[in-house]
VOPAGU-2260 file (C-alpha; in pm, 1 decimal, decimal comma):
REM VOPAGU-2260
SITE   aa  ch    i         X         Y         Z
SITE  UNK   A    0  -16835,3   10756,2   19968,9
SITE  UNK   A    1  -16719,3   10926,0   19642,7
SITE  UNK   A    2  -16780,5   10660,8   19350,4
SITE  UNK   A    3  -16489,2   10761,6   19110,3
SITE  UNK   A    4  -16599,2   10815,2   18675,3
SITE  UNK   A    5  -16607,1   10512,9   18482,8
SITE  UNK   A    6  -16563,7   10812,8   18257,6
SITE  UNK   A    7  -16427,0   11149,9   18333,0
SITE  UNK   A    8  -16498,0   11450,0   18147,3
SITE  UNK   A    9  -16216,5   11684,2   17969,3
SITE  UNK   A   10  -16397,5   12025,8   18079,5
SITE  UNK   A   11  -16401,5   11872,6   18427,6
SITE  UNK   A   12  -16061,6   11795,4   18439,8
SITE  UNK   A   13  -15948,1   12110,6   18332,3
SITE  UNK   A   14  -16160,7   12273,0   18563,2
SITE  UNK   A   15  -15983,4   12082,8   18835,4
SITE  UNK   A   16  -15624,3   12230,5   18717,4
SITE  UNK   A   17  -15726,5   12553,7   18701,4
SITE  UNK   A   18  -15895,8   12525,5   19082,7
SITE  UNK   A   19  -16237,8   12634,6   18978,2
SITE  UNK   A   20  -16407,0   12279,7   19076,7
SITE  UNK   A   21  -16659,8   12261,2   19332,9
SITE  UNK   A   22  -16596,7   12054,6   19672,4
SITE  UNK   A   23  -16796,7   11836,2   19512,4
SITE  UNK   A   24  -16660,4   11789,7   19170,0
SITE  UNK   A   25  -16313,6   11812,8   19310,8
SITE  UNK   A   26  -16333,4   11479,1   19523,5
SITE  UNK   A   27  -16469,1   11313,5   19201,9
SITE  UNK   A   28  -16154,7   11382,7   19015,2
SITE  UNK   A   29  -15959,7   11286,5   19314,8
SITE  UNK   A   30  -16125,0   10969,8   19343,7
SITE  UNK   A   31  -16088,5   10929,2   18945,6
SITE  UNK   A   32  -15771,5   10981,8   19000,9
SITE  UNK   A   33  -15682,8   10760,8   19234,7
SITE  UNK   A   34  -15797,2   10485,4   19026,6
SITE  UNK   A   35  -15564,4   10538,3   18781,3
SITE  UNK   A   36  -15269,9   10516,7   18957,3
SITE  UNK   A   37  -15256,5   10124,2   18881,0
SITE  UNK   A   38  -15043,3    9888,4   18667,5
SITE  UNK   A   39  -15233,8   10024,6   18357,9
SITE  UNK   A   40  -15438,0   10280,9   18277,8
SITE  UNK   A   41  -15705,6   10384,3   18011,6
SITE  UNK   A   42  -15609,1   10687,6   17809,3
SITE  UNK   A   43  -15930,1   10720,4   17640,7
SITE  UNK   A   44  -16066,5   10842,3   17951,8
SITE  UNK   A   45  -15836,8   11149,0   17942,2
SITE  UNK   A   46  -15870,8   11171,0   17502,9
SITE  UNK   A   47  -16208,4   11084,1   17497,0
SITE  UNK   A   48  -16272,1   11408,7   17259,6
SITE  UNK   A   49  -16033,3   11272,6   17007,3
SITE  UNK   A   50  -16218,9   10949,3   16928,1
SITE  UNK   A   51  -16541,7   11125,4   16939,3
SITE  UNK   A   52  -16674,6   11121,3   16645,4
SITE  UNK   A   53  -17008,1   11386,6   16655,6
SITE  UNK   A   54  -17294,6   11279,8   16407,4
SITE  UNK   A   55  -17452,8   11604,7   16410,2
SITE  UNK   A   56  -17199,9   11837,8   16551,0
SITE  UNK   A   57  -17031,0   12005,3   16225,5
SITE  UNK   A   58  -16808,6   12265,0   16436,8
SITE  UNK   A   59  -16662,0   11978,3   16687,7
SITE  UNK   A   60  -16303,7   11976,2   16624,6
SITE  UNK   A   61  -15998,5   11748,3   16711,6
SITE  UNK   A   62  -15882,0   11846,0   17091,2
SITE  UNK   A   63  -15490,6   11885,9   17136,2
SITE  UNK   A   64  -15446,8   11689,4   17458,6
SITE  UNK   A   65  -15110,4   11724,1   17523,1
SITE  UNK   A   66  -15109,5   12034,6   17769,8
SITE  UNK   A   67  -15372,0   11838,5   17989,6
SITE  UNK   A   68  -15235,3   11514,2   17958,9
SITE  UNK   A   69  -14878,5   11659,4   18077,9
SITE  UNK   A   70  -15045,1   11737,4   18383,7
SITE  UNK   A   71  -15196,6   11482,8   18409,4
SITE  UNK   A   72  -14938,9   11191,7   18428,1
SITE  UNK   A   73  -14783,2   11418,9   18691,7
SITE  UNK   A   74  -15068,8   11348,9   18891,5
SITE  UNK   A   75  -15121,9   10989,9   18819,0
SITE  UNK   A   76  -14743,6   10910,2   18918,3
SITE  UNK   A   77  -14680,4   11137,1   19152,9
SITE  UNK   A   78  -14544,9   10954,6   19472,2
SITE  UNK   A   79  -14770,5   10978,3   19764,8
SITE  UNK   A   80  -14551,5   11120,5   20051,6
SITE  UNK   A   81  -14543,4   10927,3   20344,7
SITE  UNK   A   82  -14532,2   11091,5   20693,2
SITE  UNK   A   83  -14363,9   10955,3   20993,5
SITE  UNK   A   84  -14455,5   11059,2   21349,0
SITE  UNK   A   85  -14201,5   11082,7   21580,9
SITE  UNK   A   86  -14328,8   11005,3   21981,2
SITE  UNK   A   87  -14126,7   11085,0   22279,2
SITE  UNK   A   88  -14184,5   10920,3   22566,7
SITE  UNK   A   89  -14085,4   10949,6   22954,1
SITE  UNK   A   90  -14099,2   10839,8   23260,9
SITE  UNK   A   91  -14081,3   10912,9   23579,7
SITE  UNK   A   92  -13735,3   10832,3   23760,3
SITE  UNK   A   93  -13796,8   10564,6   24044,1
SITE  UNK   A   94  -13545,0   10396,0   24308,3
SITE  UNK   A   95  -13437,6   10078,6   24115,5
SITE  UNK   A   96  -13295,8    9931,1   24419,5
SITE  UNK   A   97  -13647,4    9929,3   24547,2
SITE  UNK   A   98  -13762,1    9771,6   24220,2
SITE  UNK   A   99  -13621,5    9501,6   24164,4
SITE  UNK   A  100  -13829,9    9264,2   24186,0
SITE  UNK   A  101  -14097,5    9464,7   23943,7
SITE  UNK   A  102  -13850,5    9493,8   23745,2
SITE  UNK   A  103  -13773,5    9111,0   23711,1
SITE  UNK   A  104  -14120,5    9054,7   23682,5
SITE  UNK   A  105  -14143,8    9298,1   23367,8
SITE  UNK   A  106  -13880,5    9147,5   23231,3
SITE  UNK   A  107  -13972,1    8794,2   23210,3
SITE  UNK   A  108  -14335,2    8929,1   23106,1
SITE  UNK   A  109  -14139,0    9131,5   22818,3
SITE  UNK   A  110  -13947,0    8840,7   22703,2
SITE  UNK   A  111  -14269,1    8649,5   22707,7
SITE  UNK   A  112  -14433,6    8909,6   22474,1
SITE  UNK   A  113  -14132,3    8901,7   22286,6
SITE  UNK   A  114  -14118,3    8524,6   22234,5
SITE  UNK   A  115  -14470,3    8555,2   22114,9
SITE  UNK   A  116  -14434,0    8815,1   21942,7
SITE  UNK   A  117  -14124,8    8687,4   21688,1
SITE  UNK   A  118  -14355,2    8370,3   21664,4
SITE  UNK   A  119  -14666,8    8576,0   21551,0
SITE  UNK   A  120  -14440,3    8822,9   21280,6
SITE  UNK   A  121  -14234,6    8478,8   21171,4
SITE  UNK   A  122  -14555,5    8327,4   21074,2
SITE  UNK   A  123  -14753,3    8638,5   20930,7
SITE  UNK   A  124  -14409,0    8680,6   20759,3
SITE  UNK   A  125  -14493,9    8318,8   20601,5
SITE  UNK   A  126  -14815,6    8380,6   20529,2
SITE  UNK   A  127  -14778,7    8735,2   20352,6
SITE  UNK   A  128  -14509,1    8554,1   20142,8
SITE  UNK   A  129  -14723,5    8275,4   20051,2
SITE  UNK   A  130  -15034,6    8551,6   19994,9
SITE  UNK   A  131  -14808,2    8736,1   19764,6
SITE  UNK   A  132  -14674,9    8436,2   19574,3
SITE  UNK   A  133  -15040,8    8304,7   19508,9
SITE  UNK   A  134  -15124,1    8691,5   19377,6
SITE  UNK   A  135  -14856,3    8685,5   19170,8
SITE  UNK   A  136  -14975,1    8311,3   19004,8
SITE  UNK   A  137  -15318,6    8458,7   19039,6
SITE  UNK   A  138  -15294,8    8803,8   18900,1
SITE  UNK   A  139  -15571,2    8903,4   18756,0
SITE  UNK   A  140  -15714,6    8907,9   18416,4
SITE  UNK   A  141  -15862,0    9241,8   18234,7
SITE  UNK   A  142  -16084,5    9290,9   17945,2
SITE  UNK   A  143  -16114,8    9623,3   17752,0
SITE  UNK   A  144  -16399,4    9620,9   17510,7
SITE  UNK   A  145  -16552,3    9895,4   17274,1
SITE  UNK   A  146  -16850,0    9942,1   17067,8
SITE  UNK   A  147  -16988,0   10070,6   16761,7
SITE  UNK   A  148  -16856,9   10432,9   16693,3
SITE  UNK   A  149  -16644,0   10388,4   16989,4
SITE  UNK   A  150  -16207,0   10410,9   16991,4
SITE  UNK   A  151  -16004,4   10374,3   17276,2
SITE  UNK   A  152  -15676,9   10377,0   17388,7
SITE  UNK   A  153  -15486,1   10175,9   17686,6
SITE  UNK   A  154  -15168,9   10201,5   17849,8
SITE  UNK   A  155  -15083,4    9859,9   17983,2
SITE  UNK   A  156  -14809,5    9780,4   18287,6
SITE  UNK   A  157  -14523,7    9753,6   18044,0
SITE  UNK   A  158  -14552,6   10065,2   17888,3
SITE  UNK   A  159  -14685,3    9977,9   17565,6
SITE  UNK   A  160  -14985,2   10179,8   17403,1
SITE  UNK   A  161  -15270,6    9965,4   17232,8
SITE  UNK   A  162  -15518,9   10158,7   17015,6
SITE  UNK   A  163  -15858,0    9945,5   17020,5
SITE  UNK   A  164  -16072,7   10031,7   16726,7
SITE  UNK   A  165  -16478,8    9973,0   16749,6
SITE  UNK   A  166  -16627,2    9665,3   16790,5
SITE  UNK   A  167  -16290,3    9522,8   16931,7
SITE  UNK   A  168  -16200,3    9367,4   17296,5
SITE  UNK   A  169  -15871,3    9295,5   17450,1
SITE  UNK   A  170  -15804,9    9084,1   17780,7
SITE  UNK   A  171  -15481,5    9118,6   17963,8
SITE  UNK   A  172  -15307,1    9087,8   18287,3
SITE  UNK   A  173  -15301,5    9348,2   18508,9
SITE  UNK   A  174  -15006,6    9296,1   18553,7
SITE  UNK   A  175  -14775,8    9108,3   18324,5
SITE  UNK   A  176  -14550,8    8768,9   18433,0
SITE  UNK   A  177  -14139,3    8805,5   18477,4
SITE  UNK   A  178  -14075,7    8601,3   18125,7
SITE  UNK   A  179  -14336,7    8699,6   17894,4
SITE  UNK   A  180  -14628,7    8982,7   17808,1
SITE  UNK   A  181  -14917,1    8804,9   17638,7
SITE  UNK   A  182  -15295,2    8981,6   17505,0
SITE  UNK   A  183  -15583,5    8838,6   17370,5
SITE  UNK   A  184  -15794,3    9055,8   17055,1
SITE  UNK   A  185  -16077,4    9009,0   16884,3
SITE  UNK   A  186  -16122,8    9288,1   16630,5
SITE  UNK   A  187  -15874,1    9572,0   16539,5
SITE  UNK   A  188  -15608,0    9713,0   16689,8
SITE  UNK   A  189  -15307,1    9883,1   16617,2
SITE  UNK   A  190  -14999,3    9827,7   16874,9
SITE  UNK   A  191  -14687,0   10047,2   16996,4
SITE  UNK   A  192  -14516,2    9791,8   17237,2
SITE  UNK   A  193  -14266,5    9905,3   17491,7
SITE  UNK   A  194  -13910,8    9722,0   17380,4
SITE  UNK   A  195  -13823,0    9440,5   17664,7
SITE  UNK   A  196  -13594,8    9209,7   17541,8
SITE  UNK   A  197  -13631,2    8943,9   17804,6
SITE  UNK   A  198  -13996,2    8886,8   17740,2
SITE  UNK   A  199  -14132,8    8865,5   17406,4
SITE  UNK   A  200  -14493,8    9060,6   17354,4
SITE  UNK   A  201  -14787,9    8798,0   17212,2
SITE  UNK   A  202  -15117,4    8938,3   17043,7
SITE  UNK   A  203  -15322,7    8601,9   16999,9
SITE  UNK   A  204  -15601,0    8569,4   16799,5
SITE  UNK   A  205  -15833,9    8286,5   16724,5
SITE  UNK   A  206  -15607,8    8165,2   16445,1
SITE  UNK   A  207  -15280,4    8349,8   16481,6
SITE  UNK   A  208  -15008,3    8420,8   16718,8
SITE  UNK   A  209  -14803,5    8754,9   16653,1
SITE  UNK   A  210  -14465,7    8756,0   16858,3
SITE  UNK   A  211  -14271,2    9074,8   16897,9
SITE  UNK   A  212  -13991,9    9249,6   17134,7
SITE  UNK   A  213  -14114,0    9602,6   17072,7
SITE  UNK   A  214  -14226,7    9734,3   16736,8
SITE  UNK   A  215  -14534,1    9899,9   16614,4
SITE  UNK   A  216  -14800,4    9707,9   16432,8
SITE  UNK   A  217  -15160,4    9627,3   16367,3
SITE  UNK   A  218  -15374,4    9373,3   16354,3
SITE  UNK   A  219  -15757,6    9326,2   16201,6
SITE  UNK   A  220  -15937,6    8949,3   16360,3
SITE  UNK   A  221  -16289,9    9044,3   16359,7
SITE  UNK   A  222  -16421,0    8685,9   16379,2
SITE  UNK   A  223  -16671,6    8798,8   16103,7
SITE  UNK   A  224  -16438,3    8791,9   15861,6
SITE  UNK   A  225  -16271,7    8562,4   15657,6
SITE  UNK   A  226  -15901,8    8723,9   15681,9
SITE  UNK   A  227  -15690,1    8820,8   15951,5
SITE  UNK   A  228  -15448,7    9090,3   15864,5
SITE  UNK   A  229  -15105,7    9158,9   16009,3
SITE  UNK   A  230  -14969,9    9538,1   15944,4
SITE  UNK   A  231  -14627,0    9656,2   16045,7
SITE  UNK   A  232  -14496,8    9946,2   16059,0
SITE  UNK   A  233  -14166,2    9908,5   16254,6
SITE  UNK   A  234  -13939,1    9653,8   16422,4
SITE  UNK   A  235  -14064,5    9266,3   16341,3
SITE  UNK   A  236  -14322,3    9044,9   16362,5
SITE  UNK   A  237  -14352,1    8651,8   16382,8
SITE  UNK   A  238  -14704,9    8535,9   16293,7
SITE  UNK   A  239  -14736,3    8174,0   16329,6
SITE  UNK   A  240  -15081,2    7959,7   16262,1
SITE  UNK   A  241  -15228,8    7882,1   16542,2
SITE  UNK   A  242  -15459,6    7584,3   16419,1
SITE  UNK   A  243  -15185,3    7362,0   16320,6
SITE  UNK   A  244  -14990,2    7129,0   16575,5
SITE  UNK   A  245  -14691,8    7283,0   16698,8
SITE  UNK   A  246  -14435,0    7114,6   16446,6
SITE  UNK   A  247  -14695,1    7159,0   16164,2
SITE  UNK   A  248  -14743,7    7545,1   16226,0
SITE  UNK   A  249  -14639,1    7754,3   15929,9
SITE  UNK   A  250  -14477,0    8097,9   16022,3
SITE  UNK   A  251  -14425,7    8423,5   15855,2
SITE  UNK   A  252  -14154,2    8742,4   15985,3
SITE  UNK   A  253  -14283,7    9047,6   15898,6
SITE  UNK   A  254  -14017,9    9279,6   15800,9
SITE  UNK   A  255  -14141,7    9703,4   15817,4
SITE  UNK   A  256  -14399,1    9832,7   15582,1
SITE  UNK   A  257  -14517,1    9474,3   15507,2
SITE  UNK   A  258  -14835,7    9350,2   15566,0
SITE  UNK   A  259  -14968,8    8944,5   15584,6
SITE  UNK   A  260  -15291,2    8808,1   15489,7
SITE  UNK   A  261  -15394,5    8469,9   15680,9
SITE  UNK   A  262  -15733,6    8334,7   15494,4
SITE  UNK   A  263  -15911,9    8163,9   15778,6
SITE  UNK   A  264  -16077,3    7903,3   15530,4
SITE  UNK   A  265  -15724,8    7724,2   15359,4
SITE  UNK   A  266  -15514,3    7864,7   15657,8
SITE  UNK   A  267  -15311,8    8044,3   15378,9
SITE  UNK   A  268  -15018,2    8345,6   15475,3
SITE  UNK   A  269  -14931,2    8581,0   15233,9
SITE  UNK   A  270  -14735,0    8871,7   15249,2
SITE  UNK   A  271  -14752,5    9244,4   15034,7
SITE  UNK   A  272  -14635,2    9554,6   15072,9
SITE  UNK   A  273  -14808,1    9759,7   15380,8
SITE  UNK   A  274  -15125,2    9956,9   15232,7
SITE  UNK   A  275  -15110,8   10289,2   15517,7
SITE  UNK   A  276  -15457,5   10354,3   15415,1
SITE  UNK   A  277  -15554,3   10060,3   15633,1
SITE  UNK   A  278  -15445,0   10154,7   15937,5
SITE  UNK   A  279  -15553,9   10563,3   15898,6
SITE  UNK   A  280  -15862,2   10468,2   16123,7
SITE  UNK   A  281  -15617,6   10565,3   16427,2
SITE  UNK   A  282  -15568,4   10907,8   16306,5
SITE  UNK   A  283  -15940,2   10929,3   16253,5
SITE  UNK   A  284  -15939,3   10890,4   15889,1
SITE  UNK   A  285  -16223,1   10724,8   15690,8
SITE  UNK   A  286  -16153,0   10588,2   15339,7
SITE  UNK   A  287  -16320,5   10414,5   15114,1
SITE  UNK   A  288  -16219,3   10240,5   14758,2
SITE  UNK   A  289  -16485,4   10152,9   14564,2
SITE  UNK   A  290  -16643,1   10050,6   14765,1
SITE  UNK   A  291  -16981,5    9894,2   14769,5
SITE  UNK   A  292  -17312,9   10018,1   14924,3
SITE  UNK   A  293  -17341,0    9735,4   15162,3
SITE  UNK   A  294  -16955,1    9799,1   15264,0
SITE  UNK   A  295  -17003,7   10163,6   15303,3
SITE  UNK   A  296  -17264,6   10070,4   15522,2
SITE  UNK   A  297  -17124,7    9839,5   15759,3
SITE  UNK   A  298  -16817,9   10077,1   15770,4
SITE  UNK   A  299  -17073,2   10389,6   15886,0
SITE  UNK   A  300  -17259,5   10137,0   16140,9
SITE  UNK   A  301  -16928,9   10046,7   16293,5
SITE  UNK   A  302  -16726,9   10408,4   16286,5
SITE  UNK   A  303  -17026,2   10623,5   16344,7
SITE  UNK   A  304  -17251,1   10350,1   16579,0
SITE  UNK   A  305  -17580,0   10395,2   16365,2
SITE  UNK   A  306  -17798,1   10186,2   16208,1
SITE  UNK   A  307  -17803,2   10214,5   15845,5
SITE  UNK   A  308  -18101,8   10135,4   15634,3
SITE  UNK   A  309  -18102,3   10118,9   15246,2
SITE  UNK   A  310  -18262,0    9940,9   14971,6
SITE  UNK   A  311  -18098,9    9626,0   14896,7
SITE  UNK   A  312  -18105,7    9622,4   14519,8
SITE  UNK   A  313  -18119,2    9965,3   14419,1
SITE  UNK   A  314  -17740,5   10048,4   14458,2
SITE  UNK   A  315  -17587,6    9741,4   14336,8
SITE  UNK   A  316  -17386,5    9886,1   14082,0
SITE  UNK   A  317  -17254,5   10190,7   14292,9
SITE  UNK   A  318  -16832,4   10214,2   14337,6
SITE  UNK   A  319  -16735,2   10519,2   14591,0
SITE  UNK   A  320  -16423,0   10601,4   14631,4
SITE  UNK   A  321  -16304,3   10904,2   14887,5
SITE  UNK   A  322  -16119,7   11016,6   15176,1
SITE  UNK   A  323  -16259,1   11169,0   15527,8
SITE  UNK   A  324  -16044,9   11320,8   15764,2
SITE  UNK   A  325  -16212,6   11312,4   16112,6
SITE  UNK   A  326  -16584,0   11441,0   15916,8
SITE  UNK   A  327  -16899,6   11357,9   16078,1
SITE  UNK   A  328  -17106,2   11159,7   15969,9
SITE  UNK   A  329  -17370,2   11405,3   15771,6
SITE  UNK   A  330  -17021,7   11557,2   15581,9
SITE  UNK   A  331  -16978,6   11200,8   15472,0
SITE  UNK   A  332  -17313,9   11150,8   15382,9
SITE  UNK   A  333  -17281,0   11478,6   15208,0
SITE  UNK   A  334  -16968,0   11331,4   15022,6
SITE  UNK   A  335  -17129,8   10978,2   14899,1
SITE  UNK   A  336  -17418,9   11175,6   14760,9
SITE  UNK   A  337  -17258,9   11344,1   14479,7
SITE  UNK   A  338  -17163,6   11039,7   14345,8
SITE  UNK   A  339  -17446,1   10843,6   14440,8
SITE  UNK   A  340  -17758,9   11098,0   14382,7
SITE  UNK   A  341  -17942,4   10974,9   14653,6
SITE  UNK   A  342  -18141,2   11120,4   14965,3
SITE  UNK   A  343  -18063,6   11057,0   15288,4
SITE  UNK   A  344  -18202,4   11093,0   15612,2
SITE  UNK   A  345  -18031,7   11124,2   15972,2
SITE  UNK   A  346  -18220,0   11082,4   16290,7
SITE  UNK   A  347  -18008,7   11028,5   16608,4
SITE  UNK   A  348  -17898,8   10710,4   16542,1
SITE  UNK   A  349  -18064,5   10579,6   16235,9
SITE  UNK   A  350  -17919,0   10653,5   15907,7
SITE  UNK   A  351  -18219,3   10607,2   15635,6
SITE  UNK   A  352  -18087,8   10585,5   15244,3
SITE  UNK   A  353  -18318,4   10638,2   15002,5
């Protein structure tokens, strides 16, 4: 049996397009394939390159996926065609006259098997119904996680897009209930949800619930941190506290290019004008404002998935400031130095600062 990829590769896929795959590799995209055509499915699979963010590689550069995503979402929702055989039967001609009592015979047999028959589909019929109305109470939960240095991007059953930054997880329903579409995140993500105005879209986090109809938006819980932050871009956004009593809860809408600030330890909202720069991780952009050299650090270890190592008092007084647009991580390095005069040292995944 073919297992299908947890991950499947770009070259692969293309290969598979252009019909140069082996027998072999071929039924592995097949298989891969198959397992996307469900209520959701994981784009980061098919842009893995785009995320990827090389340490070492200087010449690895952004891949375009549109062509080969094009083709494909032809292939993931392409109908499968169902065939329908056709049998014709006969039978010999016999002297009914002479029959007649076989023929009363099979027809109080027939009626028997149809009897039994009607009873055995009425209560199947009964049973699929109830089978199918316990799925649909039942249906099942899914949880999308990344980690450091990792991105990914999900398509869930609704049609909306989430971007998951690293160290972030989502859980979701497979499939989402008839009056409302509801996720759970911890960590970062930045949301383009599909417009439905008969169920309202719900990103809850430990502290907050953000209630939408379709807009685009992101939110930053890493339960780390002492803020949760609500960017939006379009549309609107209701952010209510979720630690208060229902009566008690204070709420905020977010109108576009506004952003709210919920400090976890007073359970104070307040609202400012949208800062773009902190949502540019999705486009692969890195920035930093002076920032310090235990914040630079944490921000390599979680967009690059190293470990960092540095001298804890040494660099107290250092400020950087600067920009990266989808660099590796030795470019940035490169970039921090000539501010910072220091030596560094790369080694797979250990970042030593000296």
């Amino acid at each position: 049996m073919i297992e299908p990829y947890d991950k499947m590769e770009k070259k692969l896929i293309e290969k598979y397009f252009l019909g140069k795959c082996t027998p072999k590799e071929e039924k592995l995209v097949k298989a891969w394939l198959e397992t996307m055509k469900e209520d959701f499915y994981d784009l980061s699979i098919i842009e893995e390159d785009w995320y990827k963010f090389d340490i070492e590689n200087e010449q690895n550069k952004e891949w375009d996926p549109n062509p080969t995503l094009s083709r494909l979402r032809q292939e993931i929702n392409k109908e499968k065609s169902s065939k329908h055989i056709h049998l014709k039967q006969s039978y010999p001609k016999e002297d009914i006259s002479k029959n007649k009592t076989k023929v009363s015979a099979i027809a109080a047999t027939l009626t028997l098997f149809l009897t039994v028959g009607i009873f055995f589909y009425w209560k199947t019929s009964i049973q699929e119904q109830d089978s199918l109305a316990s799925n649909a109470i039942e249906t099942p939960l899914v949880t999308k996680s990344t980690k450091s240095g990792e991105r990914s991007i999900l398509k869930l059953s609704d049609g909306t897009v989430v971007k998951l930054n690293a160290n972030s997880s989502i859980t979701f329903k497979k499939q989402f209930e008839n009056d409302k579409r509801q996720v759970k995140l911890s960590g970062e993500a930045f949301f383009e949800v599909a417009h439905d105005s008969l169920r309202p879209f719900e990103v809850l986090t430990n502290d907050l619930k953000k209630t939408v109809l379709g807009t685009t938006f992101n939110v930053k819980a890493y339960p780390n941190q002492s803020e949760t932050m609500v960017s939006l871009l379009e549309g609107k956004v209701e952010v209510s506290d979720m630690e208060n009593r229902a009566e008690e809860r204070n709420s905020v809408v977010l109108s576009p290019l506004q952003e709210l600030l919920y400090n976890r330890q007073n359970a104070e909202m307040r609202t400012k004008p949208l800062d773009k720069d902190k949502i540019a991780w999705k486009y692969g952009i890195l920035i930093f404002k002076s920032a310090t050299i235990d914040e630079i650090a944490a921000t390599l270890e979680s967009w690059y998935g190293v470990k960092v190592l540095y001298p804890k008092n040494r660099y107290n007084s250092l400020r950087f400031t600067g920009k990266f647009d989808n660099k590796t991580l030795r470019h940035v390095m490169e970039g921090i130095r000539l501010t910072a005069h220091f030596k560094f040292e790369l080694e797979g995944k250990k970042l030593k600062i000296e």
